[in-house]
C-alpha positions as CSV (number, residue, x, y, z in Angstrom):
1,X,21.1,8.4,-27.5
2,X,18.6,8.3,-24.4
3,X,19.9,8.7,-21.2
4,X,19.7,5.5,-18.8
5,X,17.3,6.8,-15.6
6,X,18.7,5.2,-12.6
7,X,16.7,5.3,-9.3
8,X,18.1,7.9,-7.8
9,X,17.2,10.0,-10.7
10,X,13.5,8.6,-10.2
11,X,13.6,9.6,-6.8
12,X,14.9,12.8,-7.3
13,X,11.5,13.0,-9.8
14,X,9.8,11.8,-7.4
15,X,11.0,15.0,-4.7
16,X,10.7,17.6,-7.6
17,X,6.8,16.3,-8.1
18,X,6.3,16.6,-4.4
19,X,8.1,19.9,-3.5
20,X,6.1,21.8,-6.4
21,X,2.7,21.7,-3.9
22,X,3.9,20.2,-0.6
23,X,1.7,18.9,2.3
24,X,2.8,18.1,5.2
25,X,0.8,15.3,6.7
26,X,1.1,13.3,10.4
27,X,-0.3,9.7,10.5
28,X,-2.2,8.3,12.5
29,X,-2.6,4.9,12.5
30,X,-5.1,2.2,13.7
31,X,-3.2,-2.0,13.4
32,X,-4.8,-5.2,14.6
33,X,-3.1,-6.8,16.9
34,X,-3.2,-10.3,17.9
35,X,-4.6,-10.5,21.8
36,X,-5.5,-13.5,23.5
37,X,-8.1,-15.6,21.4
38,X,-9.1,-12.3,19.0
39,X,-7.3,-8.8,18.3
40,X,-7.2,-5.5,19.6
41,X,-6.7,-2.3,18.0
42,X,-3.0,-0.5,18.6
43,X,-3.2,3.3,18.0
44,X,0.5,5.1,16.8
45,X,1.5,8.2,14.9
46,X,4.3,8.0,12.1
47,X,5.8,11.1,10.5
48,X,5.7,14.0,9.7
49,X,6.1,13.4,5.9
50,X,5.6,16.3,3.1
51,X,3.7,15.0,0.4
52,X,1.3,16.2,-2.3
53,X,-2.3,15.5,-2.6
54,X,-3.9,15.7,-5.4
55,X,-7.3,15.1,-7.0
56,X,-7.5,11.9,-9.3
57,X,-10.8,12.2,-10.6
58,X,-13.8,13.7,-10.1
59,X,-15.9,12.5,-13.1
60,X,-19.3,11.6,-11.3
61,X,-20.1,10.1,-8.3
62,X,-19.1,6.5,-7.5
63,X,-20.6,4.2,-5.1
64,X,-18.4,2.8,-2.4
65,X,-19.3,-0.4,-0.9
66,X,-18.5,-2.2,2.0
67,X,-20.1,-4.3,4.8
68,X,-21.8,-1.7,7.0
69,X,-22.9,0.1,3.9
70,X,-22.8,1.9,0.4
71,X,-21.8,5.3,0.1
72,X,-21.8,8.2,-2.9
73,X,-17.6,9.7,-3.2
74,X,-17.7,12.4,-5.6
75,X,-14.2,13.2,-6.0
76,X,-11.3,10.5,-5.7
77,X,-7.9,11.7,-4.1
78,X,-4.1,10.8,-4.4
79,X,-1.0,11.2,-2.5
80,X,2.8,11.0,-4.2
81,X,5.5,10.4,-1.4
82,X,9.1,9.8,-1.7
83,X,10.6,6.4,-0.5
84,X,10.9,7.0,3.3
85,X,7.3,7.5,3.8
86,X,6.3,4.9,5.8
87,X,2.3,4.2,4.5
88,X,0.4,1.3,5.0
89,X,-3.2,0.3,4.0
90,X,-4.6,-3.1,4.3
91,X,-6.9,-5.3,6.3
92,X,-5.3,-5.1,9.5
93,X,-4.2,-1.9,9.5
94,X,-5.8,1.9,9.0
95,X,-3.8,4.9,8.3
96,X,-5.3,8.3,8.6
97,X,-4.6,12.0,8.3
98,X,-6.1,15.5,8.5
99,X,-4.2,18.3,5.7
100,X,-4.6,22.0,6.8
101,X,-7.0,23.4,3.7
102,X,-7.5,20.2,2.2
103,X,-9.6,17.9,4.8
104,X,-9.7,14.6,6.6
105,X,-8.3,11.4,4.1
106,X,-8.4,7.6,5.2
107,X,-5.5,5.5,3.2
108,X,-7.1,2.7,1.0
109,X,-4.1,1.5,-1.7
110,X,-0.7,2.3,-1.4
111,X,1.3,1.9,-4.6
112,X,5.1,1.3,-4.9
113,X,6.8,3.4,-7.4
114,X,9.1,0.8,-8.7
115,X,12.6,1.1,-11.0
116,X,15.0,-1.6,-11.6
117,X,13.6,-3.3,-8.4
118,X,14.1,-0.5,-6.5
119,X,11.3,1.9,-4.2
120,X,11.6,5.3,-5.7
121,X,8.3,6.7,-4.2
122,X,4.9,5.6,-3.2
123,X,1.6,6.7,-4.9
124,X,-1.5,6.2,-2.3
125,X,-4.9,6.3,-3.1
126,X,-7.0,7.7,-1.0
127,X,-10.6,8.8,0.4
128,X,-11.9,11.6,1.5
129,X,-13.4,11.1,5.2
130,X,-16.1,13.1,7.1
């Protein structure tokens, strides 16, 4: 018979994953905020949070678009954290973060790790910034 994984085992997965190459990482994030007739940017730092980065892919060089420009990212990067990581990416707000040996990264997905409705962990995409 297979065993039944509950949440809590996922999560302890999850810290396992995480504490076999650990990062720890300090936020720093960038939100739009509603100010008179337009919005203004509100800078705050969340963490620290150990994580691990790791590299995703690195098969070629994609092109990145957006609406100042296109550009060449030659390797694509992840992030696993556990459930009380507190990671956002989106359209009004920018999280950012610099890892000792590893370099600068910019948040662009963040991923719930889901199990019986449950947060277990987040997986975060993310790209490499200069």
């Amino acid at each position: 018979m297979i065993p039944t994984i509950t949440p809590a085992m996922r999560e302890r997965h999850v810290r396992w994953n995480i504490a076999q190459n650990p990062v720890e990482i300090l936020l720093e994030r960038t939100s739009k905020v509603r100010a008179g007739g337009g919005y203004r940017d509100e800078k705050s730092s969340h963490g620290p949070f150990t994580v691990r980065i790791y590299m995703a892919s690195s098969a070629g060089a994609n092109e990145k678009s957006s609406t100042v420009g296109t550009k060449n990212v030659s390797a694509t990067f992840s992030l696993l954290a556990d459930a009380s990581a507190d990671i956002r990416a989106g359209t009004d707000v920018t999280d950012r973060f610099e890892a000792a040996g590893v370099g600068s990264f910019e948040v662009s997905d963040v991923v719930p790790i889901m199990l019986q409705g449950e947060i277990c962990g987040y997986q975060v995409k993310l790209e490499k910034v200069t």
